[in-house]
GUKOL-882551 format. One record per residue (C-alpha): residue in three letters; x, y, z. Coordinates in steps of 0.001 Angstrom, whole numbers, plus 500000, padded with zeros to 6 digits. Layout:
BEGIN
ALAXYZ/...
//
This chain:
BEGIN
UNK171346696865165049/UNK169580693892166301/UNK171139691445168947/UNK172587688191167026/UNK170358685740168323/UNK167332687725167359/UNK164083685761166372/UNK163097688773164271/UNK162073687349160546/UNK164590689435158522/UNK167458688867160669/UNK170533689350158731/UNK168706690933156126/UNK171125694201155117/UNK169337697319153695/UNK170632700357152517/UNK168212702850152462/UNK168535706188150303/UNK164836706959150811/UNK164108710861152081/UNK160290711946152963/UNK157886709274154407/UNK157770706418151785/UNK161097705469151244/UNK162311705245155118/UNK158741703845155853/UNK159706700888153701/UNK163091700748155725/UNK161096701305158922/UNK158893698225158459/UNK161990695908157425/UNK163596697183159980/UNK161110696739162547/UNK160964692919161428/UNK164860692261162202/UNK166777693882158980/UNK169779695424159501/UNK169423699039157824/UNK171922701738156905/UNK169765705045155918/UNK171594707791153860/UNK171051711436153950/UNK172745714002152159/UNK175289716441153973/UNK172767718700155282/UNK170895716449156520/UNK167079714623155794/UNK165184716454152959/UNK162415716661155663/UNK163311717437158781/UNK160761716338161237/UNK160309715093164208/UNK158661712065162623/UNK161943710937161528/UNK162756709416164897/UNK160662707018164483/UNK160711706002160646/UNK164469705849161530/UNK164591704291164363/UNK166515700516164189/UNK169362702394161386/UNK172403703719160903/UNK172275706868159339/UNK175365708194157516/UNK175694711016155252/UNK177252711299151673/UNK177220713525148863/UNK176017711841146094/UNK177139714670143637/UNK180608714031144829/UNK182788711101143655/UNK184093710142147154/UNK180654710009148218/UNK178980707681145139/UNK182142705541145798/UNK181568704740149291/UNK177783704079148492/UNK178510701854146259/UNK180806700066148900/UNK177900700053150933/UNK175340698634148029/UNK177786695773147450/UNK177028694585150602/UNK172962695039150562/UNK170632692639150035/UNK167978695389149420/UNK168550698930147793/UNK165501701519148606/UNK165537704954146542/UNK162359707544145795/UNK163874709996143780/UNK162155710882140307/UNK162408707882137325/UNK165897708379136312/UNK167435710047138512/UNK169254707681140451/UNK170467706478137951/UNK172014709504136293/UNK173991709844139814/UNK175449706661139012/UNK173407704115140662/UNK171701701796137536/UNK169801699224139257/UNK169853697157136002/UNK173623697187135472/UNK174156696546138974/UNK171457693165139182/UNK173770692232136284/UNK176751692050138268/UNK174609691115141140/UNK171610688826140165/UNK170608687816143601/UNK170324691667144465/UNK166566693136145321/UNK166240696977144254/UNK163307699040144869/UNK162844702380143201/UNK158877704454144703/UNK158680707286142180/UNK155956709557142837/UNK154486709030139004/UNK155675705637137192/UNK158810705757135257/UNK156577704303131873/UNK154011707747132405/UNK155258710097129694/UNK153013712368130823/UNK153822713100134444/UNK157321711204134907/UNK159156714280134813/UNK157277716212137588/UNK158515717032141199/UNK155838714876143179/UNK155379715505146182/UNK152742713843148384/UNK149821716256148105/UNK150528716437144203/UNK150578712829143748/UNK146903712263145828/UNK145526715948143698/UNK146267714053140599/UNK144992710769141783/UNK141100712372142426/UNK142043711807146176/UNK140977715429146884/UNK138057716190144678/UNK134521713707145613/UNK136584713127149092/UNK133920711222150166/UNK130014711780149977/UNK129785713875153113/UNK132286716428151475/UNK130327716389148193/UNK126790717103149854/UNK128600720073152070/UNK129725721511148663/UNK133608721345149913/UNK135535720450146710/UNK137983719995146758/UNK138802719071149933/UNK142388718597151704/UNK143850716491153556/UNK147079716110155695/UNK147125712577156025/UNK150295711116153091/UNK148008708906152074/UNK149976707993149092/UNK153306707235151030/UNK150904704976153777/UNK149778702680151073/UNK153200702892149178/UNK155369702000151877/UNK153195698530153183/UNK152977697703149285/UNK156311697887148753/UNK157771696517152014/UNK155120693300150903/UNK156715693145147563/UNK160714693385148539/UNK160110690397150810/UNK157380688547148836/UNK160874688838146450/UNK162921687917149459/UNK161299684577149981/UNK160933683908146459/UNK165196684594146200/UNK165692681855149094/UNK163870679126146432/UNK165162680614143915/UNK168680682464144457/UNK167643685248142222/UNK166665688927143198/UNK164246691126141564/UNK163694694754140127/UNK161064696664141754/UNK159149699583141404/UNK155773701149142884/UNK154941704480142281/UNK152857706442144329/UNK150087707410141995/UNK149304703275141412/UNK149756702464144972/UNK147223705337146348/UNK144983703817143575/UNK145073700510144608/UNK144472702049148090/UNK141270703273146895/UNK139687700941144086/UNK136710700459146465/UNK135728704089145537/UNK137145703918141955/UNK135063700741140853/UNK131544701166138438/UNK129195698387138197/UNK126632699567135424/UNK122746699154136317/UNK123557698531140277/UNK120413697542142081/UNK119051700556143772/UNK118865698998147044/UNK122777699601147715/UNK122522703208146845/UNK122444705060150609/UNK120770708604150942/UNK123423710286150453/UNK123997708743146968/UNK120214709010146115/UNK120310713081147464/UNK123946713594145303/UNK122131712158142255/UNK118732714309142861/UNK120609717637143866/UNK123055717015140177/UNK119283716325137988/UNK117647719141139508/UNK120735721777139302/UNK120664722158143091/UNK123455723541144521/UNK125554721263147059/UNK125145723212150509/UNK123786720557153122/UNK125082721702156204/UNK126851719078158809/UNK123784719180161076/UNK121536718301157768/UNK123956715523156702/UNK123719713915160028/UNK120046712918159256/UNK121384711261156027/UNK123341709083157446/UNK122662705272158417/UNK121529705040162595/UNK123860702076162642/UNK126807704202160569/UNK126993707193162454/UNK128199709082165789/UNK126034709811168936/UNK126375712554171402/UNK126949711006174923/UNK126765712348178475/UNK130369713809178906/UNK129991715526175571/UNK131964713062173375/UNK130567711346170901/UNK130577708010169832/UNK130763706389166294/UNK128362703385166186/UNK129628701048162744/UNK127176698122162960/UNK125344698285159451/UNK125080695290157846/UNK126298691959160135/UNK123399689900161391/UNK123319690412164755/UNK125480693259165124/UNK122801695823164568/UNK120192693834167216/UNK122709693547169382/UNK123479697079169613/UNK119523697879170082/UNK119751695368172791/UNK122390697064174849/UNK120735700660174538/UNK117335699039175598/UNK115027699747172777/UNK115061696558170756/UNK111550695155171651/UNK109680698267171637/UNK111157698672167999/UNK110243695255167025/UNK106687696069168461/UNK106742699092166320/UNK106931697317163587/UNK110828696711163013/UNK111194693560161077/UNK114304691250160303/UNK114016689700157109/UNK115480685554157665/UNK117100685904153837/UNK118379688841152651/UNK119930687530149802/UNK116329686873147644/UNK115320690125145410/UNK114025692732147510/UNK110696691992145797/UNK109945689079147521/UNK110749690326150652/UNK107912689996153368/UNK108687693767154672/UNK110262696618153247/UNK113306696940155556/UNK115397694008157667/UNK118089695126160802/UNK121172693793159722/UNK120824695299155946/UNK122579698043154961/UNK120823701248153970/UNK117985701509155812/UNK115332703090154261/UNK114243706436155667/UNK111510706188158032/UNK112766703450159458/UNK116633705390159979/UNK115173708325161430/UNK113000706666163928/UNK115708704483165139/UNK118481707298165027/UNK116052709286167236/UNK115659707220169608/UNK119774706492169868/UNK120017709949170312/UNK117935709720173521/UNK119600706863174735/UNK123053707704174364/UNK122891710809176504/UNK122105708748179619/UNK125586707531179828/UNK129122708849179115/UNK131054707495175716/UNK133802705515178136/UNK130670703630179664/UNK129381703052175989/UNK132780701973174888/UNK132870699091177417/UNK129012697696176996/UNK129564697650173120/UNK132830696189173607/UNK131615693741176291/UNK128815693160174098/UNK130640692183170226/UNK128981695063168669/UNK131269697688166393/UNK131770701054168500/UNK134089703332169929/UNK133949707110171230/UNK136314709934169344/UNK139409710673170782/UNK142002713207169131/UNK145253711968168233/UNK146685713330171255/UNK144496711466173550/UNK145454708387171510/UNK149404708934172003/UNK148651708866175693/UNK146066706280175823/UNK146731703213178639/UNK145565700236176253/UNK147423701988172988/UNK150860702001175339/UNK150022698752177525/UNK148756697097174211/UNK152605698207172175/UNK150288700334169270/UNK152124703223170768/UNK155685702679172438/UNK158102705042174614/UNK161085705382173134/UNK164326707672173127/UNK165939709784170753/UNK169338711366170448/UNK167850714501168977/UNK164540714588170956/UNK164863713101174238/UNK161929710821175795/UNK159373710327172900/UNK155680708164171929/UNK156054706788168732/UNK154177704279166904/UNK154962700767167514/UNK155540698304165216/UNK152468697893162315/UNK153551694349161824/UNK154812691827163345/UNK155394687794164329/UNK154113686485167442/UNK156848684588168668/UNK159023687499168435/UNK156665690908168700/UNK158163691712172252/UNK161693692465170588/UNK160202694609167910/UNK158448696793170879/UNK161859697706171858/UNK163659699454168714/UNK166942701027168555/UNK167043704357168439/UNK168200706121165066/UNK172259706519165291/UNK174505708607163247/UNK177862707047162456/UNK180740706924160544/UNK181281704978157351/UNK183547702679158656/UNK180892701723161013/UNK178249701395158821/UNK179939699110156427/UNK181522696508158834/UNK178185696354160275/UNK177011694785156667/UNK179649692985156491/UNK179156691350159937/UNK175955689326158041/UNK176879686511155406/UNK173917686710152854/UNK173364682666152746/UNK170951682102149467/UNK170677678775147093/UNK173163678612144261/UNK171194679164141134/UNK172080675529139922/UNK170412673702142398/UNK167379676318142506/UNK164216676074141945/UNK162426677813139046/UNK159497679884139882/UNK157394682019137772/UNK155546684137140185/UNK156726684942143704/UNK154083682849145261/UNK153724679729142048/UNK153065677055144070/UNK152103678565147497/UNK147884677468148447/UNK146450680546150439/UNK142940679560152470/UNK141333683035153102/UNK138748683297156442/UNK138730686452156310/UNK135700688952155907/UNK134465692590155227/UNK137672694436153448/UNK141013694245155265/UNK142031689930155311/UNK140068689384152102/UNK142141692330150250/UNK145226690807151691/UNK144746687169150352/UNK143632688820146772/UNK146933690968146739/UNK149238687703147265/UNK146876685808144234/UNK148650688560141614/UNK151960687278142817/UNK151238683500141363/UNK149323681986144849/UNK146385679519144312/UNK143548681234146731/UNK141255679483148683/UNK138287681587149742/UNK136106680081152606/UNK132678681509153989/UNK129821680701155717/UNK127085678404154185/UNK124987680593155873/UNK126086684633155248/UNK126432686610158937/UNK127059689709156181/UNK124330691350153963/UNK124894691171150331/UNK125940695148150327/UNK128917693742152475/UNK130134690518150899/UNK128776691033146727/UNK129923694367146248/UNK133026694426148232/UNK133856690820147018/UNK133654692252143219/UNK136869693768144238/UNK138466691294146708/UNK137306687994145310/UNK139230688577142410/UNK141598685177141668/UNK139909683285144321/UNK138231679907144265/UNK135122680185146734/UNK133902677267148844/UNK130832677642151393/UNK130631675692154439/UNK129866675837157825/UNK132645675061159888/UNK130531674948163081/UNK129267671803161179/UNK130128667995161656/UNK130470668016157592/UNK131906671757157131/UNK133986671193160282/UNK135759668200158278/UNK136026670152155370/UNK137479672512157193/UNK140297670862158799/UNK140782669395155602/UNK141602672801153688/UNK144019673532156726/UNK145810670396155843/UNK145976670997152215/UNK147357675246152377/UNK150928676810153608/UNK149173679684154488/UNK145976680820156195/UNK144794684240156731/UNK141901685109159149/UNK140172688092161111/UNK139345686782163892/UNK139502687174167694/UNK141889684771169633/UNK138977683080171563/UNK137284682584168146/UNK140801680953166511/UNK141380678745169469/UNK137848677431169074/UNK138259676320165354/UNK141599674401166250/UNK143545677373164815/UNK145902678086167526/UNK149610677616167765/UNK149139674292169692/UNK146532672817167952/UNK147540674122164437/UNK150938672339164482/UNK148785668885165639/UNK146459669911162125/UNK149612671046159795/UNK152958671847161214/UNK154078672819158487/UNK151257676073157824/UNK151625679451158150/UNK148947681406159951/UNK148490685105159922/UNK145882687108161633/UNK144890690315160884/UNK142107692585163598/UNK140761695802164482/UNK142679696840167422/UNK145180694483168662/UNK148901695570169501/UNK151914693236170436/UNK150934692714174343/UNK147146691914175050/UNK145261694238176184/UNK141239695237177646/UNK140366696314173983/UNK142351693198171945/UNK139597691183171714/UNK136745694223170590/UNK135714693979167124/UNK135854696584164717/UNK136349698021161382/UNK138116701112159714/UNK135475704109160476/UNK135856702897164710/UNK139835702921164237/UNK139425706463162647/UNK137573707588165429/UNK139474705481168351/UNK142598707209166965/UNK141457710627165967/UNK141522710864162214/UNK137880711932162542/UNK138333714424164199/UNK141278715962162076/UNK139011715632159312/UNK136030717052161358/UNK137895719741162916/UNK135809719567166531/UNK134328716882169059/UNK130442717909167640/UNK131182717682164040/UNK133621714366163849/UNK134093713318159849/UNK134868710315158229/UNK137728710455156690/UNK137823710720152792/UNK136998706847151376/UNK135824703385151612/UNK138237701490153418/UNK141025704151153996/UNK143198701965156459/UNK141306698896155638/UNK142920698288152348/UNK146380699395153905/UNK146471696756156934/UNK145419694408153979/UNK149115694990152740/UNK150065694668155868/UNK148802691273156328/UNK150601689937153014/UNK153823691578154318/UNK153596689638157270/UNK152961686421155018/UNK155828687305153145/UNK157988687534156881/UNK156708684304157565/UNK157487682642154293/UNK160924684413154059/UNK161803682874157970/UNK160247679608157099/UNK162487679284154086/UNK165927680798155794/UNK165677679433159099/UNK163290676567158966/UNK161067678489161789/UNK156909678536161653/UNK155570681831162785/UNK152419683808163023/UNK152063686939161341/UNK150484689960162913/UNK149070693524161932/UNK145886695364162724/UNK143851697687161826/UNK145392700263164680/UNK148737699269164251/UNK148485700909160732/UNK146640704011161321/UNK149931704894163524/UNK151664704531159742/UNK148993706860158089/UNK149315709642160601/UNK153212709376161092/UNK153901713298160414/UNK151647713714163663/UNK151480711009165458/UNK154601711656168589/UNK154791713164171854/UNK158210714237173296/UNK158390717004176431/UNK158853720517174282/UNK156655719487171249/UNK154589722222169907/UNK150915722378170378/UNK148919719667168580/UNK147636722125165849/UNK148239720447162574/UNK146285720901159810/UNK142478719685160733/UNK138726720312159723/UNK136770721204156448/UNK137911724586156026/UNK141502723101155602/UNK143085723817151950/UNK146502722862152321/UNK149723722633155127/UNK150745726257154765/UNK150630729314152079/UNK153046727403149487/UNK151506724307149934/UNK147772724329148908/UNK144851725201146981/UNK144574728156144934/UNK141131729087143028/UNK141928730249139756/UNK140486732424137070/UNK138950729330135105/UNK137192728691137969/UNK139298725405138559/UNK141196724920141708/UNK145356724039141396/UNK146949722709144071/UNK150614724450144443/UNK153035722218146523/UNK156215724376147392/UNK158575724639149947/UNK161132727460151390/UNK164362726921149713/UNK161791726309146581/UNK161540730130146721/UNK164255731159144140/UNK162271729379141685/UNK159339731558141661/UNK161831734385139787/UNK161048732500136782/UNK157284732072137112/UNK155879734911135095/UNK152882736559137119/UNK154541735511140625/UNK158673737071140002/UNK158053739025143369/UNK157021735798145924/UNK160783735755147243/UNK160384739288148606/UNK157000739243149627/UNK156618738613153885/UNK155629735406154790/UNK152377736857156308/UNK151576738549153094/UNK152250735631150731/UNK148724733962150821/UNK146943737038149923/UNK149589737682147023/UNK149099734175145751/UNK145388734497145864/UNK145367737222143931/UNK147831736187141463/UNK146466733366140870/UNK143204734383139817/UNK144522736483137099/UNK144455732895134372/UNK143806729995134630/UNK144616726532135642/UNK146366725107132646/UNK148351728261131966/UNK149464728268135743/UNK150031724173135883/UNK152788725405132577/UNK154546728264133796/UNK154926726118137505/UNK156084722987135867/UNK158811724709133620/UNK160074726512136661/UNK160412722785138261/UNK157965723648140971/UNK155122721556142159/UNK151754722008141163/UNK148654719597139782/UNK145227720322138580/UNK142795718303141266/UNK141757715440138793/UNK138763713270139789/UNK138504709721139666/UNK135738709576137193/UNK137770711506134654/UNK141019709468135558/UNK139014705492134918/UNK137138707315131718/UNK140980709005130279/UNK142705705364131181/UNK140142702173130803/UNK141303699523128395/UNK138931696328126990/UNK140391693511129776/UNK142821691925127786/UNK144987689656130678/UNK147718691472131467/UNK147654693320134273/UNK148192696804133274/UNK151710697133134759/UNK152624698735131552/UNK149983701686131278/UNK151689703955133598/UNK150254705611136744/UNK146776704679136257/UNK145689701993134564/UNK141128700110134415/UNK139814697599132753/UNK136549697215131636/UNK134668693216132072/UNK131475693916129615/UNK130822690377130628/UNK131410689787133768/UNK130595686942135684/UNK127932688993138230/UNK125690689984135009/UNK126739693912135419/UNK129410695729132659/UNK131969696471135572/UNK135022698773135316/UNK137846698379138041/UNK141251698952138840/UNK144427697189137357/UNK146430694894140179/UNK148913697673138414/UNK151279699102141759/UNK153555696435142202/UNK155791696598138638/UNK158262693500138762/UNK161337692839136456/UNK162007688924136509/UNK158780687343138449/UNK155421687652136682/UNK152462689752137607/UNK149396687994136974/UNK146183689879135797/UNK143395688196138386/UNK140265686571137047/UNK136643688615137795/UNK135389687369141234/UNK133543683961141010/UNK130007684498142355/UNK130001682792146330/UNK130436679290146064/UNK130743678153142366/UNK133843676347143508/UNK132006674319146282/UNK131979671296143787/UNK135663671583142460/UNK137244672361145645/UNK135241669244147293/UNK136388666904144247/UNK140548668230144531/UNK140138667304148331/UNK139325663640147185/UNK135464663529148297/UNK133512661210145715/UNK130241662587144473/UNK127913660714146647/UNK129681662151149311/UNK129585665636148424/UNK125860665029147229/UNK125208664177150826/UNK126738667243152591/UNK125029669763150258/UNK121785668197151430/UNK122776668580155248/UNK123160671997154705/UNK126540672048156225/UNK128468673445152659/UNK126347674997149724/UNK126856676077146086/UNK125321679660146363/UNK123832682092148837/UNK121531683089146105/UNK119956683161142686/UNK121097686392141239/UNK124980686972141503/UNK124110690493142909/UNK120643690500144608/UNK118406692517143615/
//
């Protein structure tokens, strides 16, 4: 599909793709988008999910159709899988294989062969293996909709739904990572891989920032909507707190303002150290705060104790009186000018901000289509359309990805000459290297900060890579920030501290560049060019080094907002996923969890490692991998997120009072008082004959059917309902919650890395290194068959590996003696591994 002198990383790459919903083809999308050449099967009547969505997660194949059931038609796919590289399937554990397609038998024949099987539930759950999982089912039974979020807790709406296929999002960037990490691992060592990553693990990983307990947590990290949950469940309130109420729980540097034109605009500037004076600055009421009595606290990293004043700006929570007095006067300010004006000043001005937009304004928006986050495009079936552009991508080559081919239906002949036009060129296994982990051998050093780059560098340390972590001697991030987040992304890192602004930290610095193949960083272009990090100068500092950024809001092209800084919550409001979730411009919501996109452009980053590894090794080329935060929100909102002349109104799903897409996909109250979440479609209609208590559905009028389901389902109760709906093969789950799922599946930490406990899988650290008993996720999702998975080591505390790191670079101790005293590089940022 691509031209042949392409300088796309997976050129010549062949995929056939048998995916059908989002995460399959989204896999295919994303190699695709990178150069592969992909040939997408549907059955004879066409995609199991016809949407308009699959112009673009088709877009750059072939698309044939065969009957699978037939013998003519598993023939010629397995014509067609002879000549892959990469196989793609997400049909149920099993069942590929009982159509005649055993990826085992076939690596046999075909060692160097990658296959890649996205179950909804893993194929080792006994449990749920077996059930029809579709998106909403998988994230019901993954606690996704139950405690969606403290706002929905407080407002007493719980469950709480939403449209967004979360679970295919994160599924398809973890999986796309892992067929190339195997890729570039199969150029070293000529030998494919096994893969699988089922939904359930991957929307887990997706969320372990929500899903991780740290026993006796300091109170000071507890915000007042934590403290007012915990009160309300003591005292047997009930949770009612109306929007308007919640509002005035919120941080004044976490929260959205009502501006001029009647927009409002999401301020995220909690917890940097000069974000939040900066923004106070800009709005004109920093000094008569500070004469008020507003205090900044110079280390925020002693015990709160021995503070000199009970609050700091630049700490996040603030405590009450000090929120509300600030908040009030933001509100005043922020109706002198309209949210566009804002939107530049904060921009202008490095502070964290952007006004809410709805998805359609986003489509349209000049810097999302001059910047390539949203790209015009044509297709066969639907004319003109806005898609998505590509979610990540290499520098030297991003323009080519901003023009993809449209989706094309052919004939078999076609599609398998066009495989056979590529020569798969891989080492012979003799004069291979062996390898134990995708990435043994490969040094990672990790710049990055906050959730998205350090997540990415942390995923690529399970896959065998020696991780570098490198902050400030100094932290620009409060402790709620760096400590807590780190417990999760620190994991299988070595931390170093050091000032690279320094003379010493500088030298250490350029150093660590020489020493890595790959760095990772979060930074703005001016900001990379500065440290030396640029193409140019990076080549003069380590030609050989792959560097991959990942931001907030850049695209391909550069645009006004390419250089803004950001984080998740602004990209949820920039591109209207608050508002979904909200349901109207007053009441905007954040959407569900801690780091909903963050922790997906985090796999985005390591797949465009991966691309960069994979061309480095094929073609001898050094590139610079791309994503952003933006780029992937386009991924997490694909069912929605296109514009073509004749498209319906925008009126998908959206707002609290949302309980599922339509009367066969939703929630249902029952008569144990427990909510199940029913996830039909039409042609699943028949099936309902068999369901005792709902034989009549088929005849009942579509406008009738919600009522009739109501009412049925009230008559018993959840269990009995999830039975009689699983033996008729129909969808359904009981909305689990994650504190039930970590209590039903938490082991003793015993290194491994819980690839083996099915689809959800803790581990409990009674000693762990920060003091605290902590309980947290499994690096589970990613479930290999020849390369190891390594279980990752609890986070280091900050800068225990100042010394060693210092001492493997070749500095003698006098040396390093010296530079600690400058200040310049440092051991710690404090006493306590979590301050108090």
């Amino acid at each position: 599909m691509h031209t042949r002198f392409s300088k796309l990383p997976l050129t010549g790459v062949k995929v056939v793709d048998f995916g059908q919903y989002i995460a399959g083809p989204a896999v295919a999308m994303l190699l695709g988008d990178l150069g592969a050449t992909v040939v997408h099967i549907d059955p004879p009547g066409g995609p199991m999910w016809n949407s308009p969505a699959n112009a673009t997660l088709n877009r750059n194949k072939l698309i044939i159709n065969l009957d699978l059931k037939s013998k003519e038609g598993r023939e010629r796919a397995h014509e067609l899988c002879a000549e892959a590289d990469i196989i793609i399937e997400n049909f149920r554990p099993g069942k590929f294989a009982k159509l005649g397609f055993d990826f085992a038998e076939m690596r046999k024949e075909r060692p160097e062969l990658i296959t890649l099987s996205i179950p909804g539930f893993a194929s080792n759950d006994e449990e749920r293996r077996e059930q029809r999982a579709f998106e909403s089912i998988v994230a019901a039974s993954s606690g996704v909709f139950t405690d969606m979020g403290l706002n929905r807790v407080l407002m007493g709406l719980n469950p709480s739904f939403s449209p967004l296929p979360l679970s295919s999002a994160y599924a398809s960037q973890i999986a796309a990572s892992s067929v190339v990490l195997a890729l570039q691992s199969r150029q070293l060592t000529g030998l494919g891989d096994q893969i699988e990553v089922p939904l359930a693990a991957a929307i887990m990983e997706g969320l372990c920032y929500n899903s991780i307990r740290i026993s006796d947590i300091p109170r000071r990290y507890l915000t007042q909507r934590e403290i007012e949950i915990e009160r309300r469940r003591i005292e047997g309130l009930p949770m009612n707190v109306s929007y308007e109420e919640l509002q005035e729980l919120l941080d004044p540097f976490f929260r959205s303002y009502m501006c001029k034109d009647g927009r409002m605009f999401y301020v995220v500037c909690p917890s940097h150290k000069h974000h939040a004076k900066r923004c106070l600055e800009v709005l004109g009421i920093y000094d008569e705060l500070v004469e008020e009595g507003l205090t900044s606290e110079d280390d925020t990293y002693k015990p709160q104790s021995e503070w000199e004043s009970e609050t700091s700006l630049g700490v996040y929570p603030m405590p009450k009186d000090w929120a509300d007095r600030i908040a009030a006067r933001m509100k005043d300010v922020f109706m002198t000018r309209t949210s566009h004006e804002w939107k530049k000043m904060f921009g202008r001005g490095g502070i964290p901000g952007a006004p809410q937009r709805w998805l359609q304004e986003w489509i349209h928006d000049e810097y999302a289509e001059g910047s390539g986050l949203m790209i015009d495009t044509w297709d066969p079936e639907y004319g003109e359309m806005t898609t998505p552009g590509p979610v990540v991508w290499m520098e030297e080559s991003g323009e080519e990805a901003l023009k993809p081919q449209p989706r094309r239906w052919v004939e078999f002949n076609e599609a398998l000459k066009t495989l056979k036009k590529h020569r798969t060129e891989i080492p012979d296994p003799a004069d291979a290297i062996e390898q134990e982990g995708w990435l043994s051998g490969v040094k990672i050093l990790d710049l990055c900060n906050v959730i998205a780059g350090p997540h990415s560098a942390c995923y690529l340390a399970r896959f065998g890579a020696e991780v570098i972590k490198l902050d400030p001697s100094v932290p620009l991030y409060d402790s709620w920030n760096t400590v807590i987040y780190g417990l999760s992304q620190m994991r299988g890192k070595k931390s170093i501290l050091a000032d690279i602004k320094s003379e010493h930290g500088r030298k250490v610095f350029e150093d660590l560049v020489k020493s890595v193949d790959v760095i990772i960083w979060n930074a703005p272009d001016s900001q990379i060019k500065r440290m030396g990090l640029d193409a140019e100068n990076l080549r003069k500092l380590n030609p050989n080094a792959i560097f991959c950024k990942l931001d907030c809001f850049s695209g391909v092209q550069r645009g006004v907002r390419t250089d803004y800084i950001g984080y998740d919550d602004l990209v949820q409001a920039a591109t209207g996923i608050m508002l979904r979730f909200g349901g109207a411009m007053d009441r905007p919501e954040e959407h569900a969890h801690v780091g909903t996109i963050d922790v997906m452009c985090g796999f985005g980053g390591a797949l465009a490692v991966a691309a960069a590894l994979y061309q480095k090794y094929r073609f001898g080329r050094i590139g610079r991998g791309r994503t952003s935060l933006t780029a992937n929100s386009g991924l997490l909102q694909i069912p929605f997120a296109y514009d073509y002349r004749g498209r319906g109104l925008f009126d998908e799903p959206s707002g609290p009072e949302t309980n599922g897409n339509d009367e066969l996909n939703r929630f249902y109250s029952t008569a144990s008082g427990t909510y199940v979440l029913l996830s039909a479609y039409e042609e699943d209609l028949p099936r309902f004959r068999e369901v005792e208590g709902l034989e009549e559905l088929p005849e009942i009028p579509m406008e009738e059917r919600a009522i009739y389901l109501a009412t049925a389902f009230q008559t018993t109760t959840a269990n009995e309902w999830i039975e009689r709906l699983h033996a008729a093969d129909i969808g359904a789950a009981i909305c689990d919650n994650i504190d039930a799922l970590r209590a039903e599946n938490t082991r003793e930490a015993d290194g491994t890395p819980g690839t083996d406990r099915g689809s959800y899988s803790f581990s409990v650290y009674p000693d762990h290194p920060s003091g605290h008993e902590v309980i947290q996720l499994d690096p589970y999702a990613v479930r290999t068959t020849r390369s190891k998975v390594v279980a990752l080591k609890p986070s280091e505390k900050f800068g225990t590996s100042t010394r060693t790191i210092l001492k493997e670079l070749g500095y003698g101790d006098q040396a390093i003696e010296m530079m600690l005293k400058s200040g310049d590089l440092s051991e710690t940022w404090s006493q306590e591994y979590i301050p108090s």
